[in-house]
FIPADO-21918 format. One record per residue (C-alpha): residue number from 1; x, y, z. Coordinates in nm, 2 decimals. Example, Ala and Ser with C-alpha at 12.3 -4.5 7.8 and 13.67 -1.06 7.14 Angstrom:
1 / 1.23 / -0.45 / 0.78
2 / 1.37 / -0.11 / 0.71
END
This chain:
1 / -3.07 / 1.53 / 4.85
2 / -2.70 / 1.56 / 4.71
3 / -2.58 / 1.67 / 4.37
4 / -2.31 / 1.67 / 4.20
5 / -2.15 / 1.85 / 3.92
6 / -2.02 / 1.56 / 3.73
7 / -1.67 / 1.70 / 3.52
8 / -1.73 / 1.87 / 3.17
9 / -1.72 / 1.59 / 2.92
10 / -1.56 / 1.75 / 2.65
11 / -1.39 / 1.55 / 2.29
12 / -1.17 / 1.76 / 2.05
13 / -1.17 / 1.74 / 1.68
14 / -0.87 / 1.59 / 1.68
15 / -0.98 / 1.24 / 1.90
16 / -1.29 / 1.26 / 1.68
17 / -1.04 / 1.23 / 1.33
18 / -0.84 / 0.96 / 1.54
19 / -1.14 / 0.75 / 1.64
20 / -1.27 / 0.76 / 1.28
21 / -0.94 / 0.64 / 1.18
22 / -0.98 / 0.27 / 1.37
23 / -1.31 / 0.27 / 1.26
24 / -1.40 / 0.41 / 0.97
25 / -1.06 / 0.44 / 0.80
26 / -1.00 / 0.79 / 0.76
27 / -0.82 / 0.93 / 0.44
28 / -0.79 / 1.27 / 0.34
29 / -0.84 / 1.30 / -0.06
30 / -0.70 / 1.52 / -0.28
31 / -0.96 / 1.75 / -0.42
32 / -0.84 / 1.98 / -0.76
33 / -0.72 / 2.31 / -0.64
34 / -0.80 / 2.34 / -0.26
35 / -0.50 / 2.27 / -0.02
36 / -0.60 / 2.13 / 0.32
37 / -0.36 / 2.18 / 0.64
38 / -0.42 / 1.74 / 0.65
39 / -0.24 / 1.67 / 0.35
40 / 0.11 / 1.57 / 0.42
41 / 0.37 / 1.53 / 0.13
42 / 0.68 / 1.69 / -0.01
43 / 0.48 / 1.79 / -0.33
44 / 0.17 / 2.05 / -0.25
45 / -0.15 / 1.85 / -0.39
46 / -0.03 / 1.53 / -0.34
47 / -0.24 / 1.32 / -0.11
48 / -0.05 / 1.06 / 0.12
49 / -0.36 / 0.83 / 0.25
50 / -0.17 / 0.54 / 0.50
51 / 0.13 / 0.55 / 0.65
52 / 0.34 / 0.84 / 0.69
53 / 0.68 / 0.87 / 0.52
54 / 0.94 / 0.84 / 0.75
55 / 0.73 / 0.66 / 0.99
56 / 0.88 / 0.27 / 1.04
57 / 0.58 / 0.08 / 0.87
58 / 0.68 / -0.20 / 1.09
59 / 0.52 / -0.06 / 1.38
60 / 0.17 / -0.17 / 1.18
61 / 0.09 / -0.53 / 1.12
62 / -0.20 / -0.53 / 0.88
63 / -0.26 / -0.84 / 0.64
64 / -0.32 / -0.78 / 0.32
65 / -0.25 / -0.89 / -0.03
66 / -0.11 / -0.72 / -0.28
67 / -0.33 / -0.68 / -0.68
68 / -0.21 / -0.80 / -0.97
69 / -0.05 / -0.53 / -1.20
70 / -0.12 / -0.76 / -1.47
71 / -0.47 / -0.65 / -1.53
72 / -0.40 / -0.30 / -1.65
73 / -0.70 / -0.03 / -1.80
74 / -0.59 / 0.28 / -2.01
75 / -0.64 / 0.57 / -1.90
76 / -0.59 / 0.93 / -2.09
77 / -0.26 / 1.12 / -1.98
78 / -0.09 / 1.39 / -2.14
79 / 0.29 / 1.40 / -2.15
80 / 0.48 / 1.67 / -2.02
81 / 0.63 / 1.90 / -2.27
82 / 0.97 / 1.92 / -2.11
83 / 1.01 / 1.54 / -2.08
84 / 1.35 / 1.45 / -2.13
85 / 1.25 / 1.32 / -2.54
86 / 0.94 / 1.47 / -2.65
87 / 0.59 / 1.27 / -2.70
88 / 0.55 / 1.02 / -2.47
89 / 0.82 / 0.72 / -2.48
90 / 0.82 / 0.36 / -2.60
91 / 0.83 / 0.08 / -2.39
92 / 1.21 / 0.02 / -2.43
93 / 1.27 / 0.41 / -2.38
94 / 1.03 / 0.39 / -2.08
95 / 1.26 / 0.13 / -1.94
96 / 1.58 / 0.29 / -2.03
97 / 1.44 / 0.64 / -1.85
98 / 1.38 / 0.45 / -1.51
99 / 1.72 / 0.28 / -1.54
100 / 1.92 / 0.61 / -1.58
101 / 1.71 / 0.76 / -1.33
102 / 1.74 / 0.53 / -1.04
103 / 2.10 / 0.44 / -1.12
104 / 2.21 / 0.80 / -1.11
105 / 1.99 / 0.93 / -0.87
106 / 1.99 / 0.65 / -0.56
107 / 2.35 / 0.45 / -0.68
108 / 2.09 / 0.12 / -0.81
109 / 2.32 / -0.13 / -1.03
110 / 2.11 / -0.23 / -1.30
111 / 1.99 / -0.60 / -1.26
112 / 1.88 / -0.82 / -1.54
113 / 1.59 / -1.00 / -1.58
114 / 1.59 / -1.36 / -1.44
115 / 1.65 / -1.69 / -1.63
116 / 1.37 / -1.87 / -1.47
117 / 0.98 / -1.80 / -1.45
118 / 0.83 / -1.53 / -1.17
119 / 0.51 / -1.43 / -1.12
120 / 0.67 / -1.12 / -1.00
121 / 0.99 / -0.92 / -0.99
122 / 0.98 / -1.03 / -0.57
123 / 1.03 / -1.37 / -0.66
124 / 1.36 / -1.30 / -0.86
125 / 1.69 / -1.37 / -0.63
126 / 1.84 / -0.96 / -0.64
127 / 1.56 / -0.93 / -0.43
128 / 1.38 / -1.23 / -0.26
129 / 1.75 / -1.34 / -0.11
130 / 1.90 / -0.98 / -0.14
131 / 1.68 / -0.82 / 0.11
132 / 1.80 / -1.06 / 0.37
133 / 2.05 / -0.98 / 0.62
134 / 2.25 / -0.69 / 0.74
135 / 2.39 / -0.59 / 0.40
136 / 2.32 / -0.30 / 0.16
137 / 2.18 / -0.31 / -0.17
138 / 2.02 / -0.08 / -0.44
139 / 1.90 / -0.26 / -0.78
140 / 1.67 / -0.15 / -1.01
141 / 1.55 / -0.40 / -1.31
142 / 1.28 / -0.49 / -1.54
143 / 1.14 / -0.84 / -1.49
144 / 0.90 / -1.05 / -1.73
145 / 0.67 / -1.19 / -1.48
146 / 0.45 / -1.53 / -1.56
147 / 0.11 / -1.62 / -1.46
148 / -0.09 / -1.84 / -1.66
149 / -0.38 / -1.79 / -1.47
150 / -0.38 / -1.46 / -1.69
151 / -0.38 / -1.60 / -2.00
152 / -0.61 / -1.47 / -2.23
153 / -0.46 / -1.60 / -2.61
154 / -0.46 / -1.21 / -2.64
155 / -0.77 / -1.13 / -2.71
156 / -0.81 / -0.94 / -2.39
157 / -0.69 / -0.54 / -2.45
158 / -0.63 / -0.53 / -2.08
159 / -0.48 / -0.89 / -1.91
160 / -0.20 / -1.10 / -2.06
161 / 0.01 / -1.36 / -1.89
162 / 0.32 / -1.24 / -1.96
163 / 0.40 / -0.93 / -1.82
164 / 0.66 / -0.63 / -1.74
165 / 0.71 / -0.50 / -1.40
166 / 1.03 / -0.26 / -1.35
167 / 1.16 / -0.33 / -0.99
168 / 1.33 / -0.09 / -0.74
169 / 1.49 / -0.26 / -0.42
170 / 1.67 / 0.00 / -0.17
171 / 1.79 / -0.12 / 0.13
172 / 1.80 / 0.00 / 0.42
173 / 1.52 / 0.22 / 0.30
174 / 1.65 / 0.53 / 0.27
175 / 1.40 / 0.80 / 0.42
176 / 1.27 / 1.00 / 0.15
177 / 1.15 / 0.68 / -0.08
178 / 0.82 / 0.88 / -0.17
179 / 1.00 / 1.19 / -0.31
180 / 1.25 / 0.95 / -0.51
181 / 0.97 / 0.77 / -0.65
182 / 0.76 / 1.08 / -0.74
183 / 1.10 / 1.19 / -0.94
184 / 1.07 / 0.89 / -1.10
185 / 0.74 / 1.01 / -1.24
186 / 0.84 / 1.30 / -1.35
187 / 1.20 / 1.15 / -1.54
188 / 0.91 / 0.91 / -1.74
189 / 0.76 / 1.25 / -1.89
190 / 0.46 / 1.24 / -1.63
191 / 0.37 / 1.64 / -1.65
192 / 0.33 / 1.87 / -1.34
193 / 0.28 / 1.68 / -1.08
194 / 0.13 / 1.87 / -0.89
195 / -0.15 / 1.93 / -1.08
196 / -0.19 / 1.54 / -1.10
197 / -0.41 / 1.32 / -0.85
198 / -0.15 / 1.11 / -0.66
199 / -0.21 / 0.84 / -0.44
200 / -0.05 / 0.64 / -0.16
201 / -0.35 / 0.40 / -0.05
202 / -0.28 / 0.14 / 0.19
203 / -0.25 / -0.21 / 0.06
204 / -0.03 / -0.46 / 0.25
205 / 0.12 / -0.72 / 0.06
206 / 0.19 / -1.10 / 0.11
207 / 0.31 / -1.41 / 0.00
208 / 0.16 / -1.74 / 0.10
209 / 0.42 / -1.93 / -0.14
210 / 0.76 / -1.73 / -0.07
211 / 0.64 / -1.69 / 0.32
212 / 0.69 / -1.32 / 0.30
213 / 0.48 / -1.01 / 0.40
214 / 0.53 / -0.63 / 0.39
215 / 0.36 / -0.32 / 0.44
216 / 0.28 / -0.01 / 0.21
217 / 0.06 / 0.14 / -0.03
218 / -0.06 / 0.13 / -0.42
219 / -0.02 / 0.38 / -0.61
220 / -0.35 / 0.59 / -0.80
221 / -0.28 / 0.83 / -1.05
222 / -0.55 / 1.02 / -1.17
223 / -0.76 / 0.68 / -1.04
224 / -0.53 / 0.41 / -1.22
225 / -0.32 / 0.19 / -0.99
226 / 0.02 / 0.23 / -1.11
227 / 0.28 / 0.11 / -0.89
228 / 0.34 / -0.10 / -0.55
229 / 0.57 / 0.04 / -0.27
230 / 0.61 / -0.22 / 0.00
231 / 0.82 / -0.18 / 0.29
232 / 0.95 / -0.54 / 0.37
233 / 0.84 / -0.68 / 0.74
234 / 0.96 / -1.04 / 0.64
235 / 1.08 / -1.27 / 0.38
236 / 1.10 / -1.67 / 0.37
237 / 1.00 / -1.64 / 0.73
238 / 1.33 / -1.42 / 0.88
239 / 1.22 / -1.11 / 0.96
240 / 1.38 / -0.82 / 0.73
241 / 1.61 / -0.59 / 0.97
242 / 1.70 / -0.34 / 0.80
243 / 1.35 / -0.30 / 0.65
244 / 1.40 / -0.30 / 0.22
245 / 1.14 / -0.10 / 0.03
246 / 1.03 / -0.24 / -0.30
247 / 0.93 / 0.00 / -0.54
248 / 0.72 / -0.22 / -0.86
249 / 0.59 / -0.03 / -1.16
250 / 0.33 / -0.19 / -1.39
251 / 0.47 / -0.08 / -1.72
252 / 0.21 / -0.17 / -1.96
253 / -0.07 / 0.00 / -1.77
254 / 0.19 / 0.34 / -1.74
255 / 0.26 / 0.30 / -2.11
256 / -0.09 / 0.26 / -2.29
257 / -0.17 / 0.57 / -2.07
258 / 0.09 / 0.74 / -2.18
259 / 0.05 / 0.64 / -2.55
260 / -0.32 / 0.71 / -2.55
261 / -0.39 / 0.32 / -2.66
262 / -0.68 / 0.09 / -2.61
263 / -0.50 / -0.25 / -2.66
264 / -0.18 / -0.42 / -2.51
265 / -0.06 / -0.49 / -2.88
266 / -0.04 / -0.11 / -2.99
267 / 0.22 / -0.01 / -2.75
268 / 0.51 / 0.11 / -2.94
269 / 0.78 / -0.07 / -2.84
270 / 1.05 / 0.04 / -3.03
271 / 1.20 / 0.40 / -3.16
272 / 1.23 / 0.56 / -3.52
273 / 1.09 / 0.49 / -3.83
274 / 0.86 / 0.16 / -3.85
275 / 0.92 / 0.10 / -3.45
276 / 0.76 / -0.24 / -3.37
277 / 0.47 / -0.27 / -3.15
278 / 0.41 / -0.43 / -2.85
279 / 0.21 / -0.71 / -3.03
280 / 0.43 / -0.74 / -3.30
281 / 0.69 / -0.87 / -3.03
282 / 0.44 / -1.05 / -2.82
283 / 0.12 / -1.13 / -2.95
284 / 0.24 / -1.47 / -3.08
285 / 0.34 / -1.54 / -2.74
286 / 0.05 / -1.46 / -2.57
287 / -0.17 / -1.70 / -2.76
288 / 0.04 / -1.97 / -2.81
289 / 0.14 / -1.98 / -2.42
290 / -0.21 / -1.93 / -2.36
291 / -0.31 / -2.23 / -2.53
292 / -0.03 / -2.43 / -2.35
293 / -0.13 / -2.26 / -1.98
294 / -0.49 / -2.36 / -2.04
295 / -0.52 / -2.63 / -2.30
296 / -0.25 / -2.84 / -2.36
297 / 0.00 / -2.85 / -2.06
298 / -0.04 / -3.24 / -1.97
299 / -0.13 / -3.23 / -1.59
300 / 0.02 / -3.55 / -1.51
301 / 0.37 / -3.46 / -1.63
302 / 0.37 / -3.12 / -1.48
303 / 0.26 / -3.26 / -1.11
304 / 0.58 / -3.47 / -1.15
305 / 0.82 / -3.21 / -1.28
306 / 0.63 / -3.04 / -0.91
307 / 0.74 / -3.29 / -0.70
308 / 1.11 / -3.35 / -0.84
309 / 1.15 / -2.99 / -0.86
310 / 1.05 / -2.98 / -0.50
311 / 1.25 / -3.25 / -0.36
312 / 1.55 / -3.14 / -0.56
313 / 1.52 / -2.80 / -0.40
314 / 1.51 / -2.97 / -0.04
315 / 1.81 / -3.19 / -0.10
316 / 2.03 / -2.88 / -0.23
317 / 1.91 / -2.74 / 0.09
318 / 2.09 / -3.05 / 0.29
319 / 2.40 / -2.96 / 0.08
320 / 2.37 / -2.61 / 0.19
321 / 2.33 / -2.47 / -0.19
322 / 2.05 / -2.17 / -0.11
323 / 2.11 / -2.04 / -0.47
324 / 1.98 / -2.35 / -0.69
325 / 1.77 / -2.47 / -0.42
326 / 1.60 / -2.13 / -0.47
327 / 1.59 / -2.20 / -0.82
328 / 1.43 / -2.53 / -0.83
329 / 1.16 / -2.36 / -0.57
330 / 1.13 / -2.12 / -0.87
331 / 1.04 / -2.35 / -1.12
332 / 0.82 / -2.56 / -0.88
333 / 0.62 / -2.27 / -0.80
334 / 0.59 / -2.19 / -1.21
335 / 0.47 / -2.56 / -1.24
336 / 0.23 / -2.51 / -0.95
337 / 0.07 / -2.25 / -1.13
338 / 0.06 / -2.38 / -1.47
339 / -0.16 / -2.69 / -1.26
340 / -0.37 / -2.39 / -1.11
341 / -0.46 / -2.29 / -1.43
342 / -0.54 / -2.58 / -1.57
343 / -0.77 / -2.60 / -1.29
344 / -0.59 / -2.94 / -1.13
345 / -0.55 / -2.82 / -0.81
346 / -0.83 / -2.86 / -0.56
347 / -0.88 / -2.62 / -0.26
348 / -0.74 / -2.91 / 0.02
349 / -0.45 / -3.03 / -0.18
350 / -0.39 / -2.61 / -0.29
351 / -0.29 / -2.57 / 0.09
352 / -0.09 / -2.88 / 0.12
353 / 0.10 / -2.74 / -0.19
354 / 0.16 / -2.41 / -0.03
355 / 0.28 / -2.51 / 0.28
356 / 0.55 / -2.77 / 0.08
357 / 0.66 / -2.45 / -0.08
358 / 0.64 / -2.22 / 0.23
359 / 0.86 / -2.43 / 0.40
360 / 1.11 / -2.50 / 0.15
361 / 1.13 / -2.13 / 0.14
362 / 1.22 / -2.04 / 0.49
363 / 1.45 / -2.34 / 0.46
364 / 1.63 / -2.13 / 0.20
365 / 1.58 / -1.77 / 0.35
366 / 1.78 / -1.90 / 0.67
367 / 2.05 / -2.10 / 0.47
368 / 2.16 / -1.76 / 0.26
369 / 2.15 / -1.58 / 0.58
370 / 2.39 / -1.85 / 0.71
371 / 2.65 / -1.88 / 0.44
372 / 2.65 / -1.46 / 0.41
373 / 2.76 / -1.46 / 0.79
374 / 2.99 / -1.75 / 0.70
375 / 3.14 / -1.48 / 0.44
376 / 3.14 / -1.21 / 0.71
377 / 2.88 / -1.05 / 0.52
378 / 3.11 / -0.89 / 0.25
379 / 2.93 / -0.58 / 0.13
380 / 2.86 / -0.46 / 0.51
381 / 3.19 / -0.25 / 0.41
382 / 3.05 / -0.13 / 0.09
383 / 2.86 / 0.17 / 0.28
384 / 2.56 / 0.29 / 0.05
385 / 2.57 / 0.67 / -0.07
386 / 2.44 / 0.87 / 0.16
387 / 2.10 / 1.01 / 0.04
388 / 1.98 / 1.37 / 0.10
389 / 1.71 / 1.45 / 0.32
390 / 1.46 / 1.65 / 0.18
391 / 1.42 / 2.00 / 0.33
392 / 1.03 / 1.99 / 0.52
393 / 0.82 / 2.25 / 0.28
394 / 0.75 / 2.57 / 0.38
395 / 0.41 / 2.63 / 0.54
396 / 0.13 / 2.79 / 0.32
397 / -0.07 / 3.05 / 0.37
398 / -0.37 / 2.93 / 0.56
399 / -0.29 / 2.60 / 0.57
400 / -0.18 / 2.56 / 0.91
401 / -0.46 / 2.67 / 1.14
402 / -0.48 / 2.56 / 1.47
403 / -0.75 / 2.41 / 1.62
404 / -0.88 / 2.62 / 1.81
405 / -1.18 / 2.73 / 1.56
406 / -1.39 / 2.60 / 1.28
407 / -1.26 / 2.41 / 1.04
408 / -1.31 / 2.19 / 0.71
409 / -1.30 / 1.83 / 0.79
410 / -1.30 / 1.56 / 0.53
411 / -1.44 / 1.21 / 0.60
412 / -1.34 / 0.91 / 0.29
413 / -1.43 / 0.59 / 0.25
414 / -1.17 / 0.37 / 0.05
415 / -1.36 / 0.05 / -0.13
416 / -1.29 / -0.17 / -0.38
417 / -1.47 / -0.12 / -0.72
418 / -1.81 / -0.05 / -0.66
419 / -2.13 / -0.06 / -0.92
420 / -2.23 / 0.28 / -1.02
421 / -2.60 / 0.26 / -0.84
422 / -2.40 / 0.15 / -0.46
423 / -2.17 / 0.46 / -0.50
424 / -2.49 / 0.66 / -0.49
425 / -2.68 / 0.47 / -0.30
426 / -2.35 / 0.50 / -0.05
427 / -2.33 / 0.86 / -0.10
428 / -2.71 / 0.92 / 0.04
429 / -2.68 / 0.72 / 0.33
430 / -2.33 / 0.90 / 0.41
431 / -2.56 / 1.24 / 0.36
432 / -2.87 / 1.11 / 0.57
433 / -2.66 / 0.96 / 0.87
434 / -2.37 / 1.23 / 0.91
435 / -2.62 / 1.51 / 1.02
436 / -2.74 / 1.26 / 1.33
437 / -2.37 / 1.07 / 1.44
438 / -2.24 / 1.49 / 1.44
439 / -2.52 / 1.63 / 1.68
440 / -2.54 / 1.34 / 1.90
441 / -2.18 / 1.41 / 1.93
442 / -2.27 / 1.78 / 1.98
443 / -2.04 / 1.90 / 1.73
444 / -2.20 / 2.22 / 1.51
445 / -2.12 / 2.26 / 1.15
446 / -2.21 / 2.49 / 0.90
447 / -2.27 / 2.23 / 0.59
448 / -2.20 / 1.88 / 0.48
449 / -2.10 / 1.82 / 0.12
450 / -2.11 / 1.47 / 0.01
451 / -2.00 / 1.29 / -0.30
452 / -1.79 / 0.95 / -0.48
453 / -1.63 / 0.80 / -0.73
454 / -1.68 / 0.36 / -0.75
455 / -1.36 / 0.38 / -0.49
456 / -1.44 / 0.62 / -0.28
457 / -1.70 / 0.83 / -0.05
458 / -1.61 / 1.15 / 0.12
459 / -1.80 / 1.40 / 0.27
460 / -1.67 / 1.77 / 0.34
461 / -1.74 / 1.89 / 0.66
462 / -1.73 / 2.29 / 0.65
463 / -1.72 / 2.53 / 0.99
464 / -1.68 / 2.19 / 1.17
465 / -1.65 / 2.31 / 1.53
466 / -1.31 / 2.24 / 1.69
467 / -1.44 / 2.04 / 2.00
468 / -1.74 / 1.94 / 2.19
469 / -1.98 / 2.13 / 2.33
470 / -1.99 / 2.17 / 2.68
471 / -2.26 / 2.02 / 2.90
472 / -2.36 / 2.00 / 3.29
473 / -2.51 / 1.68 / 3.43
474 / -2.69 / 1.70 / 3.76
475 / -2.66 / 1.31 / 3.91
476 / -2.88 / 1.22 / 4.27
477 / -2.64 / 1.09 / 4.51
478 / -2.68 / 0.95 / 4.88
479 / -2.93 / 1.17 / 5.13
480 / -2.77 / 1.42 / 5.33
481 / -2.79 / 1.19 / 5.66
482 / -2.57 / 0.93 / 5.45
483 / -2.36 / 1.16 / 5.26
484 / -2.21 / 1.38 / 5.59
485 / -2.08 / 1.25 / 5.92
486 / -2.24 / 1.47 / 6.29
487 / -1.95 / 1.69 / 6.26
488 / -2.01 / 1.80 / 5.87
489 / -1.75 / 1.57 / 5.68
490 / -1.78 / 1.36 / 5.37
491 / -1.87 / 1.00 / 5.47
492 / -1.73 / 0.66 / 5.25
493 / -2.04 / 0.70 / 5.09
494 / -2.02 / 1.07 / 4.94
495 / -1.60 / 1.01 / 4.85
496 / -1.70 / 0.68 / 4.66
497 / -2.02 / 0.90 / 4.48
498 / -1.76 / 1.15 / 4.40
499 / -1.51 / 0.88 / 4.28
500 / -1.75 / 0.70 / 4.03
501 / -1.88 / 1.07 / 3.88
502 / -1.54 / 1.24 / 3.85
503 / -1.59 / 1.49 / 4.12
504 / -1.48 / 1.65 / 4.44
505 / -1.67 / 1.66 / 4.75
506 / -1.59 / 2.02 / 4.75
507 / -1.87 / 2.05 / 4.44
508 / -2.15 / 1.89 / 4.60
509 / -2.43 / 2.07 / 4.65
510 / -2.74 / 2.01 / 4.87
511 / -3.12 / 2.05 / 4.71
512 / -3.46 / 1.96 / 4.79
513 / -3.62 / 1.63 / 4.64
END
């Protein structure tokens, strides 16, 4: 009877990491004071879990929507001694630091706030119609962003519906974006960073309303979401070329970290002697606008403010006026959500609603890229300032080993906010099933660690071999009689057995049954 020697079936370590990536969504955390060769960043310690810096993001269409920053949780954080003002700044110094550092260290002009309601600094114009077309453009502001599906009549430490997001909008995006933004943390008096926990985690953002998407990551530090950086795919439906990225920090969350408060209202807001507070400026607001959001906004009137803000924004469109039809889309998108709160808008007519304002959207999105080609694109000769490209870091010691040995391997699991009892119920099954998936896979190790947090599992691999072991398969193929013609040569028979197992006819061998 023939045998054959079927070919070694061998995996590396490195197909192993990239089959876990589809599937299990590979990240490698950053654990306090070890330094793994699969961390890649500019700053040592700083873990980069999604796409890569550098690396077009469009290449990676994921859906996705991006978390409110208006739900923010205080979280302790020292300030760092050689900040540029000692103890940690007020809310109007925090802005003022961001402004001085983006405008002087990326050329931004410094925007101001909109006149009309947002739900987010996207929605204002410097960006939603500014990151259209060909041309160049740097802005950094601070936006007050609406949503009265937030409100709370401030009695909630942690949500209001009135918040403050400080926006960043560089276009084209200008290659080092992380390293920019991680100066950024360090000009608001954030201390070493690289003894923080710093976090790029995917999360893809979207629009249903504006028709817009992008891809990119939120930022963790030390655990607490504290910025989105989104690379623009598309916006109002015209795809973005060049790609924009949007940096958004949640300044009330950074703040009462910073400040070491429990409650919105306690932030200091002001400087010197007898500064005002946060509530002191707001807190009147916040209940009063809560009471109008979900009490006493009259839903018939503000259904018809909708629709004539809607149809004005499509006949301005006709007239070929992007800029206050873009406007009245603003204020019809503020009305739809005041309905929303008031819990007037059921899930049929919700879609109807969105798809009015999606399209009135990508009506205006292709009329501004119109009438800036009618103006020959003006600022296409303003050339932005060329940004310096940050010099790769120097290896470290150890940190570049090839694999051609044992090494450490980390496996995490990303989740969303998970009960205490699930993260260890999660942590023991990671425990019980990873001994079993590596030795059918005939991969020695020399032990597994496993732990989590209610956002993550990992489990720490160590003396992971590099690749495979090695194995031999005997497979029964055709008799002899079949297998070889009268003068000795390989029949159809024995070439298409050798075909199907990956062998030569060369390696056949001849046994007894």
């Amino acid at each position: 009877m023939v045998k054959g020697n079927v070919g070694r079936k061998t995996t590396s370590l490195a197909r192993l990491i990239k089959a876990g990536d589809r599937s299990l969504g590979v990240a490698m955390p950053c654990l306090r004071g070890g330094r793994w060769p699969c961390l890649s960043s500019a700053r040592r310690r700083v873990a980069v879990a999604g796409a890569a810096e550098g690396l077009r993001p469009q290449l990676r269409a994921l859906g996705g929507t991006r978390r409110s920053l208006a739900c923010f949780a205080a979280a302790p954080l020292s300030v760092s001694p050689s900040s540029p003002a000692q103890g940690p700044p007020s809310f109007q110094e925090a802005i003022q630091r961001l402004q001085s550092y983006w405008s002087r260290q990326s050329g931004c002009a410094i925007w101001l706030p909109h006149s009309s309601e947002v739900g987010a600094g996207t929605m204002n114009p410097a960006t939603f119609l500014r990151v259209l077309g060909p041309e160049p453009w740097r802005i950094c502001y601070a936006e007050p962003s609406m949503r009265p599906d937030d409100s709370r009549f401030g009695a909630n430490p942690n949500r209001v519906q009135r918040h403050t997001q400080f926006q960043v909008i560089l276009k084209p995006e200008p290659g080092n974006a992380q390293d920019l933004y991680l100066g950024s943390l360090e000009a608001l008096g954030i201390p070493d960073l690289a003894r923080q926990d710093i976090r790029f985690v995917e999360d893809d953002w979207e629009s249903p309303v504006l028709g817009s998407w992008g891809l990119g990551w939120e930022v963790w530090l030390n655990g607490m979401e504290v910025t989105q950086f989104t690379y623009f795919q598309q916006t109002g439906g015209v795809a973005a070329d060049p790609v924009s990225v949007e940096i958004t920090y949640g300044l009330e969350r950074i703040l009462m970290a910073m400040q070491g408060v429990k409650h919105f209202k306690d932030i200091r807001y002001g400087d010197g002697p007898g500064a005002i507070t946060y509530g002191e400026m707001f807190l009147q607001n916040e209940y009063e606008m809560s009471r109008y959001n979900m009490e006493e906004a009259d839903v018939g009137q503000v259904r018809q403010l909708f629709e004539m803000l809607l149809g004005q924004g499509q006949d301005l469109v006709a007239k070929r006026l992007p800029i206050p039809a873009y406007e009245h889309l603003l204020k019809a998108s503020h009305a739809f959500n005041v309905l929303d709160a008031r819990g007037a808008v059921g899930v049929t007519e919700r879609a109807k609603l969105f798809a009015q304002m999606r399209s009135l959207s990508r009506s205006i999105a292709n009329l501004w890229v119109e009438r800036r080609e009618e103006l020959g694109f003006p600022l296409l000769t303003k050339k932005p300032a060329p940004v310096k490209k940050p010099a790769p870091p120097p290896p470290e010691a150890g940190a570049s080993a090839p694999l051609d040995s044992p090494a450490t391997f980390v496996l995490e699991l990303g989740s969303e906010e998970l009960p205490a009892d699930e993260v260890t119920s999660l942590v023991s099954q990671l425990g019980a099933s990873l001994p079993g998936l590596l030795a059918s896979s005939r991969l020695h190790y020399d032990s597994i660690e496993c732990s989590g947090t209610p956002r993550r599992v990992y489990a720490l691999v160590r003396g992971l071999s590099h690749r495979q072991e090695d194995i031999v398969e005997k497979v029964r193929g055709p008799p002899e009689s079949v297998a070889f013609d009268d003068q000795g040569q390989p029949t159809k028979a024995l070439l298409g057995f050798c075909k199907k197992n990956g062998t030569q006819s060369e390696d056949v061998t001849l046994s007894e049954d």
